[in-house]
Structure formats: structure tokens, C-alpha cells
DSSP file (Angstrom, degrees, kcal/mol; ACC not computed):
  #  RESIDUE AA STRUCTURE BP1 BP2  ACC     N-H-->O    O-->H-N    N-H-->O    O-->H-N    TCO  KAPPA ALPHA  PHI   PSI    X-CA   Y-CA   Z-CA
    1    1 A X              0   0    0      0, 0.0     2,-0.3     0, 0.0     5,-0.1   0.000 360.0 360.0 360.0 130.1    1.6   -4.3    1.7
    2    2 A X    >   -     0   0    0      1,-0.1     3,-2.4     3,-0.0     4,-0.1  -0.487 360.0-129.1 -92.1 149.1    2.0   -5.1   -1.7
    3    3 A X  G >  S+     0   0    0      1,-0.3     3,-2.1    -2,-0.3     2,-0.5   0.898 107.4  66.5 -73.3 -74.6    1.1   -9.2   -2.6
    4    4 A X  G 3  S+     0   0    0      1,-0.3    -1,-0.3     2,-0.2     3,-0.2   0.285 100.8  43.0 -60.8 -25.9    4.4   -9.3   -4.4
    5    5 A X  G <  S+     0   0    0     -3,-2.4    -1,-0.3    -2,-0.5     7,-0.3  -0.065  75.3  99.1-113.5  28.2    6.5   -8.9   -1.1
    6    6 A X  S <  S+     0   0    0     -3,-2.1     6,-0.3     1,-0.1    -2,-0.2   0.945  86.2  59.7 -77.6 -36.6    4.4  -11.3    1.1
    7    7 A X  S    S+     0   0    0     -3,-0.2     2,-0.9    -4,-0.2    -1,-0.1   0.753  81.2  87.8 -18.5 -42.0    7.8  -13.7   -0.1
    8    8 A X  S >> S-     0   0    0      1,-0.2     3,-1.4     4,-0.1     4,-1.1  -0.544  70.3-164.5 -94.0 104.5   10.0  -11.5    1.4
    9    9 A X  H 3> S+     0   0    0     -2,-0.9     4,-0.9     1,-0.3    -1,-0.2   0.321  96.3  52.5 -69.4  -0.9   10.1  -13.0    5.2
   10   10 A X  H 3> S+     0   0    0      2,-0.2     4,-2.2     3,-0.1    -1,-0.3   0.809 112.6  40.8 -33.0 -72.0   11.6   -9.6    6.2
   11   11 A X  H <> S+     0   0    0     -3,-1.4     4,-2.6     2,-0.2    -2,-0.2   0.915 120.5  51.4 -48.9 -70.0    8.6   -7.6    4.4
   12   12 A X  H  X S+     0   0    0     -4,-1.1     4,-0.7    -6,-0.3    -2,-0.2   0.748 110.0  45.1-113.2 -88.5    6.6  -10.4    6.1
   13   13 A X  H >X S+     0   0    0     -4,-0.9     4,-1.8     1,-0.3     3,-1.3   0.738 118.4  41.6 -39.9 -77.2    8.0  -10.1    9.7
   14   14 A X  H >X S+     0   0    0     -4,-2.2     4,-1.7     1,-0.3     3,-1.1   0.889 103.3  57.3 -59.7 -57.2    7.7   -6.5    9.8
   15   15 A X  H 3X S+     0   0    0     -4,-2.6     4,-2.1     1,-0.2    -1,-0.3   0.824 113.9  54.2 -28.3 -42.8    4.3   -5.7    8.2
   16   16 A X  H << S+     0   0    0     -3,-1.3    52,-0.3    -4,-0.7     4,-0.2   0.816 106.8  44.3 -36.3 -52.9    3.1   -8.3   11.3
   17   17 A X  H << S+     0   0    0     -4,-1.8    -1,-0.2    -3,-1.1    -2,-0.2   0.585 116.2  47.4 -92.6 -15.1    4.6   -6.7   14.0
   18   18 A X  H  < S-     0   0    0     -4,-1.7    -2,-0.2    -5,-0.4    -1,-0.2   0.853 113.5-113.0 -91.6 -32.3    3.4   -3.4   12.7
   19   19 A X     <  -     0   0    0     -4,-2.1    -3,-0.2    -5,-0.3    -2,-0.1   0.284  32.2-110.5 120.2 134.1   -0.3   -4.5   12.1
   20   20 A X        -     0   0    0     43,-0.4    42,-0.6    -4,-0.2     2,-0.1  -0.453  34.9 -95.5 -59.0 164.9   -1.4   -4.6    8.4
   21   21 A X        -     0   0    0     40,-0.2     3,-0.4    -2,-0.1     4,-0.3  -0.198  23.3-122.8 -44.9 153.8   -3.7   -2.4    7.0
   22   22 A X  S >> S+     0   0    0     37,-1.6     3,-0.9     1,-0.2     4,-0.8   0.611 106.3  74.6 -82.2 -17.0   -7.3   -3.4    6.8
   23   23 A X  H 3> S+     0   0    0      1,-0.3     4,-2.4     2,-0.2    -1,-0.2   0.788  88.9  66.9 -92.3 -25.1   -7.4   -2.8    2.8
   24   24 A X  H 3> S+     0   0    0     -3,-0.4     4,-1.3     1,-0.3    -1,-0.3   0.836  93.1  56.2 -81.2 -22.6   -5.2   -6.4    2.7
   25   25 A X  H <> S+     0   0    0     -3,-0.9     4,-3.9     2,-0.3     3,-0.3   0.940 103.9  54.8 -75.8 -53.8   -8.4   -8.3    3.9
   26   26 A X  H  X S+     0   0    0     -4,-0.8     4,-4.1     1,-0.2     5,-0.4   0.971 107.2  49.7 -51.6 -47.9  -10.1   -6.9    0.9
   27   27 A X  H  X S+     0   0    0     -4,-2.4     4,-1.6     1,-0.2    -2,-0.3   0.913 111.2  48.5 -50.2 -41.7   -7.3   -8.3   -1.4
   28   28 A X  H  X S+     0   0    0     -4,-1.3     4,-1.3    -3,-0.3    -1,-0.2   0.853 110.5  51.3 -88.6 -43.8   -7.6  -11.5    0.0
   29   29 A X  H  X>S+     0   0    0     -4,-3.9     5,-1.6     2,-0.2     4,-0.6   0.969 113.7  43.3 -41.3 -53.8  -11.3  -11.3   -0.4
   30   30 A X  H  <5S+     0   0    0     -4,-4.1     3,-0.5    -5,-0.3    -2,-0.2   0.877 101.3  63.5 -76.4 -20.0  -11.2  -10.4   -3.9
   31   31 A X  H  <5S+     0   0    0     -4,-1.6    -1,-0.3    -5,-0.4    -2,-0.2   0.906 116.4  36.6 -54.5 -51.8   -8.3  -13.1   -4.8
   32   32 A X  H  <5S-     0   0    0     -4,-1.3     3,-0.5    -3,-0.3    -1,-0.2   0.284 127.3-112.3 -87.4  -9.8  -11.5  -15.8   -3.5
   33   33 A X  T  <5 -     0   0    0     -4,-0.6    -3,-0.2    -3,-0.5    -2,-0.1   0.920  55.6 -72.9  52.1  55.2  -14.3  -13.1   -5.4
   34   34 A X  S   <S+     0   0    0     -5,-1.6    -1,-0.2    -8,-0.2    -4,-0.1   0.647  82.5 169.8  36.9  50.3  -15.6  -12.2   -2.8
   35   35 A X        -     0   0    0     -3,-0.5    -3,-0.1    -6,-0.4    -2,-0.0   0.025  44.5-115.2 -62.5-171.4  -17.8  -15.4   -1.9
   36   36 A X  S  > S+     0   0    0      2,-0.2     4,-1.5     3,-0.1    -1,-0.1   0.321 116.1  63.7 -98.2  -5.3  -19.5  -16.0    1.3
   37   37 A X  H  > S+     0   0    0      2,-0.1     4,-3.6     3,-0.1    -1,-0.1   0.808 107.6  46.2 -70.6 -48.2  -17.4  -18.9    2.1
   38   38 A X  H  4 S+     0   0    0      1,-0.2     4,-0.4     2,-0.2    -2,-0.2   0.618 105.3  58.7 -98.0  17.4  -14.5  -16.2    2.2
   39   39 A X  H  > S+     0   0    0      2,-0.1     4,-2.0     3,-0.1    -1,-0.2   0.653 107.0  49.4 -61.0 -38.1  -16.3  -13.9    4.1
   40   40 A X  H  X S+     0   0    0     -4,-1.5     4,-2.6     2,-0.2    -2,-0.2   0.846 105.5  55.9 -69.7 -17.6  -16.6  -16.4    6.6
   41   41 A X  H  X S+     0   0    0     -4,-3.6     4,-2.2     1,-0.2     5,-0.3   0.980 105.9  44.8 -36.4 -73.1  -13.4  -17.1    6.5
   42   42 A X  H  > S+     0   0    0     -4,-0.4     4,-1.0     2,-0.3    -1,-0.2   0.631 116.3  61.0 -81.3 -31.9  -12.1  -13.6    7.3
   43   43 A X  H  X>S+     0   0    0     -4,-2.0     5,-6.7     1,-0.2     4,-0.9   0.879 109.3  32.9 -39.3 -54.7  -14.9  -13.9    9.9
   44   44 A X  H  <5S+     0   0    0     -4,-2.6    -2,-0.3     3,-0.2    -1,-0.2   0.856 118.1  54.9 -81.7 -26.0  -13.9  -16.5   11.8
   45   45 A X  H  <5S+     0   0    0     -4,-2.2    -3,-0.2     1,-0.2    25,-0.2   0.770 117.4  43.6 -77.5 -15.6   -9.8  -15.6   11.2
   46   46 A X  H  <5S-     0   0    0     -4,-1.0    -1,-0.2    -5,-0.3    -2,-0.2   0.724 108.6-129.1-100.7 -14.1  -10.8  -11.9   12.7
   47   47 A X  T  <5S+     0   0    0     -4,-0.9     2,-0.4     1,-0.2    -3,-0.2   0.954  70.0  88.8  77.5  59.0  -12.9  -13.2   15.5
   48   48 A X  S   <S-     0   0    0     -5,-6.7     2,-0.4    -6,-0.1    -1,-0.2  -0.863  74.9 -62.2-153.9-149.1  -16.1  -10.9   14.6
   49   49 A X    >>  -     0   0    0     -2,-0.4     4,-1.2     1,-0.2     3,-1.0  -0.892  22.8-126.7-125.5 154.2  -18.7  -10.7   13.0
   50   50 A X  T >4 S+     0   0    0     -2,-0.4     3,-6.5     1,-0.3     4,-0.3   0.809 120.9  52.2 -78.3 -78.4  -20.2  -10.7    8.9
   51   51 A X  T 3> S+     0   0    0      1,-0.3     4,-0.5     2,-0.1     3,-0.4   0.825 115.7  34.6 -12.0 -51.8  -21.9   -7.4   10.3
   52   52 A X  H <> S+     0   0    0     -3,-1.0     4,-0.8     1,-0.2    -1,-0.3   0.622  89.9  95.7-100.1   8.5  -18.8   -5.9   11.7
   53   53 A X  H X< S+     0   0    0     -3,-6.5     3,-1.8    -4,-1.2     4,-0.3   0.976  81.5  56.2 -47.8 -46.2  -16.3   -7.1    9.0
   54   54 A X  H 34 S+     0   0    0     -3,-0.4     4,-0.3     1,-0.3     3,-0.2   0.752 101.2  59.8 -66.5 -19.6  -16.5   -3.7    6.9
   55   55 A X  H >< S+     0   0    0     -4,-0.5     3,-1.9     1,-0.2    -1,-0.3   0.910  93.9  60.6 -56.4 -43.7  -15.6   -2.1    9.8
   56   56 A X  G X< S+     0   0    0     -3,-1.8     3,-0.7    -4,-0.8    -2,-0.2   0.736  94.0  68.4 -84.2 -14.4  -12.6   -4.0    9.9
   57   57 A X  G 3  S+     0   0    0     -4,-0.3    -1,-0.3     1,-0.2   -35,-0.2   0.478  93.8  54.5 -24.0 -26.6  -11.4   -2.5    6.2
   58   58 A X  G <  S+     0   0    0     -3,-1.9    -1,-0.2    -4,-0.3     2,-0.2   0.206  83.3 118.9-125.1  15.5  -10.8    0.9    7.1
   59   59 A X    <   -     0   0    0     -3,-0.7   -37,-1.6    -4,-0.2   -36,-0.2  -0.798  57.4-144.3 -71.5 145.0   -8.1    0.1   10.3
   60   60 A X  S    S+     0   0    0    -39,-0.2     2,-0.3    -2,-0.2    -1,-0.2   0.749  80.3   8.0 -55.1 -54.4   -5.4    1.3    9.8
   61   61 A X        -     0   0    0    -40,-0.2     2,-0.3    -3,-0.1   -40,-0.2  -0.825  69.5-146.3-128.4 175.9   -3.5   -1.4   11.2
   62   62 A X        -     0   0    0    -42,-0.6   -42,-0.1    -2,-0.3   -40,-0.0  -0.912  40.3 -82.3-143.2 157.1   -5.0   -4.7   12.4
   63   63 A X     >  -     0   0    0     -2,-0.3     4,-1.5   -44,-0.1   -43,-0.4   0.119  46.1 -97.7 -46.8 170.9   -3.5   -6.7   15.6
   64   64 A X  H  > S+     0   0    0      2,-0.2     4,-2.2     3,-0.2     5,-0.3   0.943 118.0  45.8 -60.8 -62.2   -0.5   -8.8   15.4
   65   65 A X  H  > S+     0   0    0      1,-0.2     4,-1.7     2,-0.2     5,-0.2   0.926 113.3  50.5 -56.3 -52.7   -2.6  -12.0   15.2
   66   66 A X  H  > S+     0   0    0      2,-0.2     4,-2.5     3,-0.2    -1,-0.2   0.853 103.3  47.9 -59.1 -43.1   -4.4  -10.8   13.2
   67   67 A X  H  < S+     0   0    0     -4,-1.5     5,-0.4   -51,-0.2    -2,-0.2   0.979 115.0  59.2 -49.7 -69.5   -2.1   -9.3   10.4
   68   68 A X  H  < S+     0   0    0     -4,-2.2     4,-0.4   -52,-0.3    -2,-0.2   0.705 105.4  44.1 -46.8 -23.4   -0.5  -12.8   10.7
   69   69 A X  H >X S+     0   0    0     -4,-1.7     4,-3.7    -5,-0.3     3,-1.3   0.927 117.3  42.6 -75.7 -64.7   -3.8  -14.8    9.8
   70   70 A X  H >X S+     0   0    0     -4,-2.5     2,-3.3     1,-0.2     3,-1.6   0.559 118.0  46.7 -74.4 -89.2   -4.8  -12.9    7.1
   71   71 A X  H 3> S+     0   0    0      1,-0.3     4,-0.6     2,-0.2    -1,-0.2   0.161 108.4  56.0  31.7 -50.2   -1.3  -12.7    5.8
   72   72 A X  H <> S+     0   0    0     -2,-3.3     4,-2.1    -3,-1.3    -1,-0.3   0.905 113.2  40.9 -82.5 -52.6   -0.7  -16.3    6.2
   73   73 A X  H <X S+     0   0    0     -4,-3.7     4,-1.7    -3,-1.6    -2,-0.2   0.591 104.7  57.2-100.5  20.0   -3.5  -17.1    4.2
   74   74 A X  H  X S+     0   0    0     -4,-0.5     4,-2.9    -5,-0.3     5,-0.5   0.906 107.5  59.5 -51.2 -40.7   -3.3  -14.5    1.3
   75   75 A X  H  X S+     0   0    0     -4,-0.6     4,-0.6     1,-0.3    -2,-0.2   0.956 105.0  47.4 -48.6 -39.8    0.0  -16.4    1.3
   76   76 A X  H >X S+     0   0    0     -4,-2.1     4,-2.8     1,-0.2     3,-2.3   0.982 107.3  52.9 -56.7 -53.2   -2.1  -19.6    0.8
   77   77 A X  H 3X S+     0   0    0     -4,-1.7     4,-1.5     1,-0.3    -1,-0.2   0.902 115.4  43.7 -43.5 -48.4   -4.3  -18.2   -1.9
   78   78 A X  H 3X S+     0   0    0     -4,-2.9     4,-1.0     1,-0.2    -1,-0.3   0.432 105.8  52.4 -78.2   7.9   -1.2  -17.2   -3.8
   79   79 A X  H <X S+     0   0    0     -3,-2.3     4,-3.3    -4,-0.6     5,-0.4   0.799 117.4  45.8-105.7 -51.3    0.8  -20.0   -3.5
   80   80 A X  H  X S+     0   0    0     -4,-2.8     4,-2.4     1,-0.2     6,-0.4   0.908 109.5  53.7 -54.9 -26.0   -2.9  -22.1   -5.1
   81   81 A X  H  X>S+     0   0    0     -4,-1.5     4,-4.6    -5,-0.3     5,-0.6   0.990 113.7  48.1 -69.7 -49.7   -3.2  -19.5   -7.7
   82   82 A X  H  <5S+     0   0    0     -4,-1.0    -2,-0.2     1,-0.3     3,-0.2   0.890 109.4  46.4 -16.9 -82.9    0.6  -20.8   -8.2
   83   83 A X  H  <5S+     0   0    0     -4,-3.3    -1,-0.3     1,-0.2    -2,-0.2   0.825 120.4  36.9 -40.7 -49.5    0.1  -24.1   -8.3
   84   84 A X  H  <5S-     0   0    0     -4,-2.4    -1,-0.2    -5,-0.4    -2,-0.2   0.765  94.6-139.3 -94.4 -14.8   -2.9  -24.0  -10.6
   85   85 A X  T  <5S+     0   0    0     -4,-4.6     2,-0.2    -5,-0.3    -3,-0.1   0.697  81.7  77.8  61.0  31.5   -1.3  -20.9  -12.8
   86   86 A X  S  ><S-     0   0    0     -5,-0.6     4,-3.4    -6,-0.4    -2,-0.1  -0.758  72.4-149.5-168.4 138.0   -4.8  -19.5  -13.0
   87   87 A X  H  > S+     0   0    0     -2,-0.2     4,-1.4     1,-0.2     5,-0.3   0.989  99.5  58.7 -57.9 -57.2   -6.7  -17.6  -10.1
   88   88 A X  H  > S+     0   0    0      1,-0.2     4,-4.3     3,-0.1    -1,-0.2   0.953 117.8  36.9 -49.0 -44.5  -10.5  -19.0  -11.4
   89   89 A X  H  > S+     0   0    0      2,-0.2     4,-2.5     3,-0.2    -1,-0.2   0.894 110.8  51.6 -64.4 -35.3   -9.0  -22.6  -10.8
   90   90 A X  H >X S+     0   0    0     -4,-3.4     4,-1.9     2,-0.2     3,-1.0   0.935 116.2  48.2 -54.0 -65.6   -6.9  -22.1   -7.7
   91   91 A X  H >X S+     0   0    0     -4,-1.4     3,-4.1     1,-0.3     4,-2.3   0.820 115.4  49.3 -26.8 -75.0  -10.6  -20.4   -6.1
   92   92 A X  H 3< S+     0   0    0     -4,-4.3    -1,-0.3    -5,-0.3    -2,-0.2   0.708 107.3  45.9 -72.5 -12.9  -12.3  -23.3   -7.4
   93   93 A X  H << S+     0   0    0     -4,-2.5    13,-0.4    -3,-1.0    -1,-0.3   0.555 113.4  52.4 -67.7  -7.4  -10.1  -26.0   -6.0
   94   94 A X  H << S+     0   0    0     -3,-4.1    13,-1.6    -4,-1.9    14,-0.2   0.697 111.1  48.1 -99.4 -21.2  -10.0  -24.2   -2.4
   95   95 A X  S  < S+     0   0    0     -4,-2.3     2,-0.3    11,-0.2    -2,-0.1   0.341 103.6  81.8 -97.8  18.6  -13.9  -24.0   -2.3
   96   96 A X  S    S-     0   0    0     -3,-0.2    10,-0.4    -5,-0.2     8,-0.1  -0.958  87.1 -98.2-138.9 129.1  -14.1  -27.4   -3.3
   97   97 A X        -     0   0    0     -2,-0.3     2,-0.3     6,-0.1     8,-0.3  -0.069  32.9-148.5 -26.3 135.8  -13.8  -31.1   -1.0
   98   98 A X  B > > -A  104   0A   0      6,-1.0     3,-2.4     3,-0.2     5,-1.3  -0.941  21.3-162.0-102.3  78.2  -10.8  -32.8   -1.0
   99   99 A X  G > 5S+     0   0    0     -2,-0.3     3,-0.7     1,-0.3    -2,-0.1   0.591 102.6  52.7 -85.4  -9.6  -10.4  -36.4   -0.7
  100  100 A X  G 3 5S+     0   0    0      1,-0.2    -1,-0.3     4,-0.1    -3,-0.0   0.547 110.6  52.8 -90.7   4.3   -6.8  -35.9    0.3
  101  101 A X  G X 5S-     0   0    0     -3,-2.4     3,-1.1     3,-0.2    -1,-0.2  -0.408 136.1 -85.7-127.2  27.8   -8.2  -33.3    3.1
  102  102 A X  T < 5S-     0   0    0     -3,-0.7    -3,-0.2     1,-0.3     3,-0.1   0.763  78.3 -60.8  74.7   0.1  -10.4  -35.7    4.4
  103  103 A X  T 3 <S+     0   0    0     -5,-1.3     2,-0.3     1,-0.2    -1,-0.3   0.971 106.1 143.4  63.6  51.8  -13.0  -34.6    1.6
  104  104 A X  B <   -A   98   0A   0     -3,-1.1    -6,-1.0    -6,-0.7     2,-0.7  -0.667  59.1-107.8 -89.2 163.4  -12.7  -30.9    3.6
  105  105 A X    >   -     0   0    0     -2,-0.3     3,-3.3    -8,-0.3     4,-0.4  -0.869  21.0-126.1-111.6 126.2  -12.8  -28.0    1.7
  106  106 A X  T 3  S+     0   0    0     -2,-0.7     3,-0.2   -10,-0.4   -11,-0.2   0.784 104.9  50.5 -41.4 -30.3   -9.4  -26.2    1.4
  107  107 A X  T >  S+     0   0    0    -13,-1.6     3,-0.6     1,-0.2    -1,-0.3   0.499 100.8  57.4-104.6   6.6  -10.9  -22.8    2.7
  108  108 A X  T <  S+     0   0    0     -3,-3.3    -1,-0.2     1,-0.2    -2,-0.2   0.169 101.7  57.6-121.4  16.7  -12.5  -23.9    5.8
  109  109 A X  T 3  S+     0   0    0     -4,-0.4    10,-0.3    -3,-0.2    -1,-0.2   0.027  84.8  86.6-121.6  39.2   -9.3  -25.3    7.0
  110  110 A X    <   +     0   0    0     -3,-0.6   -37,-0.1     1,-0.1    -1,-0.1  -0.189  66.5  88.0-103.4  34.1   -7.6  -21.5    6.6
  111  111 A X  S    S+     0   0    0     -3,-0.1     2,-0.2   -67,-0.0    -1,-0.1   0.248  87.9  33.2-121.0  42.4   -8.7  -20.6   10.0
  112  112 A X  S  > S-     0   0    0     -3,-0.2     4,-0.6     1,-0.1     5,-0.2  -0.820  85.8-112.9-151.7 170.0   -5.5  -22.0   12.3
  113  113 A X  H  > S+     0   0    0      1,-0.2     4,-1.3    -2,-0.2     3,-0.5   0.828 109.7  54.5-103.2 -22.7   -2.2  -22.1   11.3
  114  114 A X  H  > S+     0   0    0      1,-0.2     4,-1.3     2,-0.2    -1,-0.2   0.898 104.7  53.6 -47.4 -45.5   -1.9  -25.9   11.1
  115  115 A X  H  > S+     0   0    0      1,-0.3     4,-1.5     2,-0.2    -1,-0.2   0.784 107.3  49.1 -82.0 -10.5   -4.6  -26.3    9.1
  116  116 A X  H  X S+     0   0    0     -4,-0.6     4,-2.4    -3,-0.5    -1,-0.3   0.752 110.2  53.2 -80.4 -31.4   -3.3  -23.8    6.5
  117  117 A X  H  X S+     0   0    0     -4,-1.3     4,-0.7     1,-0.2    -2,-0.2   0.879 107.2  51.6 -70.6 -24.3   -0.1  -25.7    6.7
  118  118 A X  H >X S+     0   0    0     -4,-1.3     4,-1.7     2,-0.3     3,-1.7   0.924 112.3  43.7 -93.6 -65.6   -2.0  -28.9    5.9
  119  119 A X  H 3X S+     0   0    0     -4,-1.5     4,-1.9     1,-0.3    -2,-0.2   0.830 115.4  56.5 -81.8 -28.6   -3.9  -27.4    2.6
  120  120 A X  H 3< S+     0   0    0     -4,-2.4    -1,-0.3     2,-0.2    -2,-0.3   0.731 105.4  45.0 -64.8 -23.5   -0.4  -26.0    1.8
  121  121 A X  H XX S+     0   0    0     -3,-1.7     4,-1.7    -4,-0.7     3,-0.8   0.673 107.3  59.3-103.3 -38.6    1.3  -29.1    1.8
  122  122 A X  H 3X S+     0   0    0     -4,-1.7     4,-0.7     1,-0.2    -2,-0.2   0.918 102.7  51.6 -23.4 -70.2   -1.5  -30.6   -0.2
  123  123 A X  H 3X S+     0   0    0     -4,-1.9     4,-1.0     2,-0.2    -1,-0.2   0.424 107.8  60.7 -73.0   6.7   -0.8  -28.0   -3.1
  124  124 A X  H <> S+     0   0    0     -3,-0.8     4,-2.5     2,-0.2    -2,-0.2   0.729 103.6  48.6-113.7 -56.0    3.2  -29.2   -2.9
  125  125 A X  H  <>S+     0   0    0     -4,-1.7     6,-1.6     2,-0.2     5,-1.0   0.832 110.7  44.2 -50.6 -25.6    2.4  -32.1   -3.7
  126  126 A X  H ><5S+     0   0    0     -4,-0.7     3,-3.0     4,-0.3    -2,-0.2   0.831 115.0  54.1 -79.9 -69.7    0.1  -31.4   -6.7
  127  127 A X  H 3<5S+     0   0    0     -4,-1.0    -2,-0.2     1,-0.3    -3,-0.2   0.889 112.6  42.5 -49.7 -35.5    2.8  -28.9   -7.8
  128  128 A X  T 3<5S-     0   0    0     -4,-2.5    -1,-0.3    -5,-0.0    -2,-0.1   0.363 117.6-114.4 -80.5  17.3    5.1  -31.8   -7.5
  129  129 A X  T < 5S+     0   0    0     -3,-3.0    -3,-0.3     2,-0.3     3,-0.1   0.998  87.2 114.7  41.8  77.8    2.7  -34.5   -9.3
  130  130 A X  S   <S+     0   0    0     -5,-1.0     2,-0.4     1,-0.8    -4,-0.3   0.289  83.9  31.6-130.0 -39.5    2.3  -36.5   -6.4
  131  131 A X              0   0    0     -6,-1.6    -1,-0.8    -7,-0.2    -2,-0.3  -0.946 360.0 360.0-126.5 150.6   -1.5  -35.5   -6.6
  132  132 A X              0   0    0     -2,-0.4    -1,-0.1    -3,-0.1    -6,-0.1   0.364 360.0 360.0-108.3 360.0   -3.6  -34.7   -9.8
């Protein structure tokens, strides 16, 4: 699934219900550079383990829940790359405490779908100047 049609809630819907591909987990990795905060991420959003992650690259398709987690939050990455209109800043603002998050760090609330809605709602308010 190409990052450019995660928008389209059609594209969206269906890639879900079909399972993504495993290769999307690496995009999402490499959108973050492939820290160890977003390996744990993708740990904890896949239910496994840092050992058995690379395994999870080469499915073909990944579960329903799963498509939808990582999915949801590539969406997040791109919507901060958005917001900040440059990938190194978006990365560092998600890997960094947040006094409007409770002084949390943006990426260790991407693993429920509330808490992604939370860090999203965050960046719409900096995109709207309400936060600097």
C-alpha cells in the first residue's frame, strides 16, 4: 500500500480488511529511522517480540488488527511529518516529552487507538497555532 493512499478511507478500509503486507511496518519504521523506541513500538502494536519482529516483514498479509495499528499510526507519522513540513522534526518531536501529553512522549502513546487520537489532536492544534 502506497503512503500516498493511506488518505483515501476506501484504500484505507480495504487494505485492513485484506491484511497489509509486512513491508509497510518497515516504512513506518524507517519514517521514525529506525530507532529503538520505534521498534518498540511496532513491538508492543504487533504483540511479539524485538526477536520475532523480522519475521513479521516478510507476511504477506498481517491480521486485521493488526494492518489497522500499524496503518493508523503510519497515518500519525505522516500527518507529524505534515504538521512540522520536515520528517527529521516531526521524528524528533514524537520521540520527545510533551507537556501538553502530560510530559509523555508522542510515540509511546501510538500503541491504542485513543492514545493515537490524543497525540493527533495535539499536532491539530500546533498546525492550527493553538500550540508552538
Amino acid at each position: 500500500m502506497a503512503t500516498a493512499s493511506i488518505d483515501d478511507s476506501a484504500v484505507y478500509i480495504r487494505a485492513v480488511r485484506r491484511g497489509i503486507s509486512g513491508e509497510v511496518i518497515r516504512t513506518a519504521m524507517a519514517r521514525l529511522g529506525n530507532t529503538p523506541q520505534a521498534r518498540e513500538l511496532f513491538v508492543v502494536l504487533l504483540e511479539t517480540t524485538s526477536s520475532n519482529l523480522p519475521s513479521y516483514y516478510k507476511r504477506a498479509a498481517l491480521s486485521r488488527s493488526h494492518s489497522e495499528a500499524v496503518l493508523d499510526t503510519l497515518s500519525l507519522i505522516l500527518y507529524a511529518e505534515t504538521v512540522f513540513d520536515e520528517t527529521k522534526i516531526a521524528r524528533e518531536w514524537l520521540t520527545t516529552p510533551i507537556p501538553a501529553l502530560a510530559g509523555e512522549i508522542p510515540l509511546t502513546l501510538c500503541d491504542t487507538f485513543k492514545d493515537r487520537q490524543l497525540v493527533r489532536d495535539v499536532l491539530g492544534k500546533i498546525e492550527y497555532g493553538e500550540f508552538s
